[in-house]
ZAMARGU-4260 file (C-alpha; in steps of 0.2 Angstrom, whole numbers, plus 5000, padded with zeros to 4 digits):
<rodrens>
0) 5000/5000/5000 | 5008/5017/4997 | 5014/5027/5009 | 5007/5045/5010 | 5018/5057/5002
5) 5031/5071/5010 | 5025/5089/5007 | 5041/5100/5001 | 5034/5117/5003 | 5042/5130/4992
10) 5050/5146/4998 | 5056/5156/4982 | 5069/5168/4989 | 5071/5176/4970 | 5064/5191/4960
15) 5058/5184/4947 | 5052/5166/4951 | 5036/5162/4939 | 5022/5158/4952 | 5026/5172/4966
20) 5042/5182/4960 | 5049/5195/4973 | 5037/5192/4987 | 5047/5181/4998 | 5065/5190/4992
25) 5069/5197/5008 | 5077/5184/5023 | 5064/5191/5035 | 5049/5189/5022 | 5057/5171/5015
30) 5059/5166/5034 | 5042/5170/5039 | 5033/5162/5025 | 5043/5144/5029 | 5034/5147/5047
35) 5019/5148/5038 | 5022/5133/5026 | 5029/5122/5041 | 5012/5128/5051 | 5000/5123/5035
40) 5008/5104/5037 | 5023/5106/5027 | 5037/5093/5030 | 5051/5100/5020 | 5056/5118/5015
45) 5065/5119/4998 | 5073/5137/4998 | 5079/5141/4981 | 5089/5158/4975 | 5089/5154/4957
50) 5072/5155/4944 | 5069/5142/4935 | 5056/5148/4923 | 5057/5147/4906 | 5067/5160/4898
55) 5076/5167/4917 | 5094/5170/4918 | 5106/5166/4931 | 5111/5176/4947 | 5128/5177/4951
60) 5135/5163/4964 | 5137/5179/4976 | 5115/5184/4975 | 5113/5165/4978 | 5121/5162/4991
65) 5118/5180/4997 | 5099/5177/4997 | 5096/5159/5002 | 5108/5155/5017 | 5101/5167/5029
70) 5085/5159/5028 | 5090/5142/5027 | 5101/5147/5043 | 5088/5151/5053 | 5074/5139/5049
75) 5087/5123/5052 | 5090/5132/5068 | 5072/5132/5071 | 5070/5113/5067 | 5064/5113/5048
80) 5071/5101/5039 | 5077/5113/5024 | 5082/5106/5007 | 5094/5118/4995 | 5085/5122/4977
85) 5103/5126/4967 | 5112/5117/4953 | 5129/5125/4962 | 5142/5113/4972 | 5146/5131/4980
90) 5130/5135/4985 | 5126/5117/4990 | 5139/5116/5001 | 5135/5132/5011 | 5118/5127/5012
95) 5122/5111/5021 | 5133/5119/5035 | 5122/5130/5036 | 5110/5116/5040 | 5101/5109/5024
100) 5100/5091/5024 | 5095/5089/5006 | 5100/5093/4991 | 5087/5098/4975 | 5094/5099/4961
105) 5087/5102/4945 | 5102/5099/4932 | 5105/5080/4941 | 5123/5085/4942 | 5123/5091/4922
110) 5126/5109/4927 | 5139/5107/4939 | 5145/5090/4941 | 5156/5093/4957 | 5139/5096/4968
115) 5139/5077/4965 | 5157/5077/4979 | 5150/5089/4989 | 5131/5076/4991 | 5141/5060/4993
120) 5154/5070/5007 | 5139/5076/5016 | 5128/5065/5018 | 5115/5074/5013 | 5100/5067/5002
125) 5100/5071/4983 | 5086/5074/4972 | 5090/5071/4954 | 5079/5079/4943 | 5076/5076/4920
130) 5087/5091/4914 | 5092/5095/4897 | 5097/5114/4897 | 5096/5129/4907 | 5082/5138/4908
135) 5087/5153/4895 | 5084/5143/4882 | 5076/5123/4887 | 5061/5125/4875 | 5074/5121/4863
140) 5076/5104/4870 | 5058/5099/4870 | 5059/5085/4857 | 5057/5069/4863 | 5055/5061/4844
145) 5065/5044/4847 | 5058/5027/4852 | 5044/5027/4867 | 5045/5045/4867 | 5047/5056/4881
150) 5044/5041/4895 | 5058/5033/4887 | 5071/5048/4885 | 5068/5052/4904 | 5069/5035/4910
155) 5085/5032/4901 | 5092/5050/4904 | 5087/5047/4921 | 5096/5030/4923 | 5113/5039/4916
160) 5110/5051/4931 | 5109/5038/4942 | 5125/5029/4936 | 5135/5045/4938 | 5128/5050/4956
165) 5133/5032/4962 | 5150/5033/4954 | 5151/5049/4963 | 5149/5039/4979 | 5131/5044/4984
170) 5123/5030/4991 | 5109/5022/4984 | 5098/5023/4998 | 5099/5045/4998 | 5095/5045/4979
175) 5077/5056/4975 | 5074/5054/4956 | 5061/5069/4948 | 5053/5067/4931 | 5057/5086/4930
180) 5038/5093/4923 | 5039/5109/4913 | 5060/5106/4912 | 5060/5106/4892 | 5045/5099/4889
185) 5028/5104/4881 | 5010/5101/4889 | 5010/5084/4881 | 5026/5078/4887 | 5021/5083/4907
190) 5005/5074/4904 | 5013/5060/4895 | 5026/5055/4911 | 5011/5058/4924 | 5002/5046/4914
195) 5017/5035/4915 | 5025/5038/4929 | 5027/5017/4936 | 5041/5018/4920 | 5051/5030/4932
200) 5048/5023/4947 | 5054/5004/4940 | 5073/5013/4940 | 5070/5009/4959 | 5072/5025/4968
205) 5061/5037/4975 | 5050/5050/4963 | 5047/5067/4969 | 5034/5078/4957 | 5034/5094/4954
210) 5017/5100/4948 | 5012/5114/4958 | 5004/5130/4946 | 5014/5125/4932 | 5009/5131/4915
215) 5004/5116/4907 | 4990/5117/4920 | 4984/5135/4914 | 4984/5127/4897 | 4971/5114/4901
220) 4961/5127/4910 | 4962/5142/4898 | 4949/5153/4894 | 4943/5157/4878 | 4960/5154/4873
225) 4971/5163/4887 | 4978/5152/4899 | 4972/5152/4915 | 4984/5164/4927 | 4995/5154/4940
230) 4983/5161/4956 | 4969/5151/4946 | 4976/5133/4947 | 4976/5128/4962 | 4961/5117/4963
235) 4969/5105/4947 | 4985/5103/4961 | 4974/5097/4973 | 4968/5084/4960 | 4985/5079/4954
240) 4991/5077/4974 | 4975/5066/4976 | 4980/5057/4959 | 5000/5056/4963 | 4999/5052/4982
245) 4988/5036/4976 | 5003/5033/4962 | 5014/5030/4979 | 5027/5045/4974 | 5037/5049/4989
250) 5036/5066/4989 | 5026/5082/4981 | 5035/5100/4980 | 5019/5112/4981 | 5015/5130/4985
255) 5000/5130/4994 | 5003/5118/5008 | 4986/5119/5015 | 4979/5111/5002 | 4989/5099/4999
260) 4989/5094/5015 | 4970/5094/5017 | 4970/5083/5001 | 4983/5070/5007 | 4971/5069/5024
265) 4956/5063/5013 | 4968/5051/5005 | 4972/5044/5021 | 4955/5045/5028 | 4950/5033/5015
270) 4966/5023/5015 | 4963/5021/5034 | 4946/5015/5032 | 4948/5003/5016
</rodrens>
C-alpha cells in the first residue's frame, strides 16, 4: 500500500520566480513564510535563490548564496528540515553547513558536476531531477521524437544520472529521482510522464513531482484561449496530489501547503478505512 507522500513546501527567495516572484526575496519575508508553510503541514522547506522559469537568467554565485543561506540558517536552527534548490556545488555546500539536509537539484549533476562530491561527502539526500538545458533557452530541448518518446528519454536520461551519482559515491539509499515537469518539455510531454509515471519509478528509487501551478495546467484550464493565470490553478493541484499520492510517489513539491495537505488527509482518511 503506498505510503502518503512528504510535502516540500516552496520558499522562492528570487525576484523573478514564475508563480510568486519577489514576494518572499527578503530573509525576513522568505523566513516568515517557511513558518507559515511548516504551520500549514509542510514537511520540507525547499529554499531556492535561482528562477527556474522558462526564459530566466542566472544570478551570480554571490546573489545566491547571498539570498538563500540566511533563511535556510535560521529555519534549520528552528527545526525545519530545509532542502537547498541550486544546481551550484558552492552554494550546496554552504547550504548544508548552514543546516540543509538535502539537496534539490534540477540539472541532476549536468550543470555542475562537482555538487555530485560535495552530496556524497555530506551526507546529505540528493534529488536528481530530468534536465536538458538551462532555463534561458530549454524549450529548445523539448523534442522527445526517438523510440517510446518522452517516458523513454527520461527514464533512460534518468538511469545515466543515476549511474553518475553512484559513481560519485552517493549512496543508493539517499537518491530522489524527479521526472522534471515543465523542464523542456511541452503540455503533452508533462501529461505524457504523469500518465506514466510506474516507468520512472521501476529505476528503483524514489519520485518526487513537481506539479504545483505550472503552465501546462493553465493550458488545460484556459479561457477562451488565454491560459488560465498561475493564482487560478490551484484546485487542478489538489487533484494531481490526490491522483500522485495514490501513484505511491514519495514526495510532492507544492506551494499551497494547505491544500495539499487537506487533500493528502482525505487520502488517508479513505486509506485508513479501506
Amino acid at each position: 500500500m503506498p505510503t502518503t507522500p512528504l510535502l516540500m513546501g516552496v520558499v522562492n527567495v528570487t525576484p523573478d520566480s514564475f508563480s510568486d516572484g519577489g514576494r518572499w526575496l527578503e530573509p525576513a519575508a522568505a523566513v516568515a513564510h517557511g513558518r507559515e508553510l511548516l504551520a500549514d503541514g509542510a514537511d520540507i522547506l525547499d529554499i531556492g535563490g535561482e528562477s527556474t522559469r522558462p526564459g530566466a537568467t542566472r544570478p551570480l554565485v554571490t546573489e545566491e548564496l547571498g539570498r538563500v543561506i540566511p533563511v535556510i540558517t535560521a529555519l534549520a536552527a528552528e527545526g525545519a528540515v530545509v532542502s537547498v534548490d541550486t544546481m551550484r556545488a558552492e552554494v550546496a555546500a554552504a547550504a548544508l553547513a548552514a543546516g540543509a539536509t538535502i539537496v534539490n537539484d534540477v540539472s541532476g549533476g549536468l550543470a555542475d558536476p562537482g555538487i555530485l562530491e560535495v552530496v556524497a561527502a555530506s551526507g546529505a539526500t540528493y534529488v536528481a531531477m530530468h534536465w536538458r538545458a538551462h532555463a534561458d533557452h530549454m524549450r529548445d530541448f523539448a523534442v522527445y521524437d526517438g523510440p517510446g518518446g518522452v517516458v523513454q528519454a527520461v527514464r533512460d536520461e534518468l538511469a545515466a544520472r543515476v549511474k553518475a551519482i553512484l559513481a560519485a559515491g552517493v549512496a543508493p539509499e539517499r537518491i530522489v529521482l524527479d521526472p522534471g515537469l515543465g523542464f523542456a518539455k511541452r503540455a503533452e510531454h508533462n501529461w505524457g510522464l504523469l500518465r506514466e509515471l510506474d516507468a520512472i519509478q521501476g529505476l528503483g528509487h524514489p519520485l518526487l513531482v513537481g506539479a504545483s501551478r505550472k503552465s501546462f495546467l493553465g493550458s488545460l484550464l484556459a479561457d477562451g484561449g488565454t491560459a488560465r493565470p498561475v493564482d487560478g490553478r490551484e484546485h487542478a493541484n489538489t487533484a494531481l496530489t490526490v491522483h500522485l499520492a495514490q501513484r505511491g510517489v514519495w514526495g510532492l513539491r507544492v506551494h499551497d501547503v494547505r491544500a495539499a495537505s487537506d487533500a493528502l488527509r482525505v487520502v488517508e482518511q479513505l486509506r485508513d478505512q479501506g
